[in-house]
N, C-alpha and C positions, 0 to 999 in steps of 0.2 A: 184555668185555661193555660197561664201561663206556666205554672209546672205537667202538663202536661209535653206542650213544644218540648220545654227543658228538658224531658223524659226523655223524649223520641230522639232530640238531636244527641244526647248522652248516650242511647242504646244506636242508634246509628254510628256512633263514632267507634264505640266498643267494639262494634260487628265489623268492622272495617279495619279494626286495629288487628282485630284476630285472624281474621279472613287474610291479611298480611305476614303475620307470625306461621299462620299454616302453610302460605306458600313457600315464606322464606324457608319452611324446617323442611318441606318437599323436597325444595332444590336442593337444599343441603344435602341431603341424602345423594343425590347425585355426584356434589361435587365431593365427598367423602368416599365413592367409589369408582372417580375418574381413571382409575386405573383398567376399568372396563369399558373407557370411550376415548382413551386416545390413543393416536393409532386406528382409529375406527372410523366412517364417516357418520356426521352429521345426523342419519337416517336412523340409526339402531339407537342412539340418545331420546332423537324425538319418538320414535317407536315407544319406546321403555316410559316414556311421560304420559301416561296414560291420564292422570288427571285432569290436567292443565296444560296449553300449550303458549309458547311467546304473543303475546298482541304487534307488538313493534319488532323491527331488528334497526338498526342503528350502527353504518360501518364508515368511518373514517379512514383520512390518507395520516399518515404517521409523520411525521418531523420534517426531515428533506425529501424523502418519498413520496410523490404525491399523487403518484399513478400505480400506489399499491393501496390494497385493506391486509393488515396483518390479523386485524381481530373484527367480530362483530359484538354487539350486547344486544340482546335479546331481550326487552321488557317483559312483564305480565302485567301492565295497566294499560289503560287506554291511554291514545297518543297525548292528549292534553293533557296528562300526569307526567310524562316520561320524565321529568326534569324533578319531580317533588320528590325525594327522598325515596324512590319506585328501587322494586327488588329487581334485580339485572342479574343476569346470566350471561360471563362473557367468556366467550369462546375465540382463543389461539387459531388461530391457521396454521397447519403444518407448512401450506405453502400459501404464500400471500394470493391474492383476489385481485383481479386487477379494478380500477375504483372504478369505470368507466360501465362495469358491468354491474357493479355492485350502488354504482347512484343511478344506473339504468329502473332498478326496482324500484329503488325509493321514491325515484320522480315520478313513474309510472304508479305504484299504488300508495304513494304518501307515506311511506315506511309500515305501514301495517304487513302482517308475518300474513301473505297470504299463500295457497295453495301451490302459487306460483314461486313464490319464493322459499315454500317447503322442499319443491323439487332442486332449485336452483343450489342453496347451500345443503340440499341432502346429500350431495356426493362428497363435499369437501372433506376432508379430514380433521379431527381433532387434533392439535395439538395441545392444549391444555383447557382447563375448566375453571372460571371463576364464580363466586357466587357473593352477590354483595347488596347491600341495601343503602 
């Protein structure tokens, strides 16, 4: 019985480790051809993601600016991972976000990436692409 457990939580961690590696090399692919999303908004990125889309977005005020977001990250785990070593997708502003707008969503749906917040930062512009774990 008990090499059984030890089975399943073994094959669970494996499938969860891969399931990780697959999004991480997804994304990659992305940020490897960001030269076709910056300059661009937001909308033609997500378009192009066909597999997987962000769970969380995540925007901060920067240093003495506190009434700007210059950047968002984008998880693909769920909110109670976002802090465990989760694969992020962080995206530049060409023009900064003002915060007031951008903690308007978060407070309103808990930072999860919803449809509302597809349309929200789908006009914004790319200015760069990071991809990181």
């Amino acid at each position: 019985m008990k090499n059984k457990i030890l089975t399943l939580i073994l094959l669970l961690s494996f499938s969860t480790i891969y399931a990780q590696l697959d999004t991480l090399n997804y994304l990659k692919q992305f940020e490897a051809n960001k030269a076709n999303y910056t300059g661009q908004p937001l909308s033609k990125l997500l378009n192009d993601m066909t597999q997987i889309q962000p769970k969380t977005a995540w925007s901060f005020s920067m240093g003495r600016k506190k009434t700007i977001s210059t950047d968002t990250r984008f998880n693909f785990c769920e909110k109670e991972l976002s802090f465990h070593n989760t694969i992020t997708l962080l995206i530049e502003w060409q023009d900064p976000i003002p915060r007031d707008q951008t903690k308007y969503y978060e407070q309103k749906n808990g930072f999860y990436f919803t449809n509302e917040e597809r349309s929200f930062y789908g006009n914004k512009i790319v200015k760069d692409i990071l991809v990181s774990r």
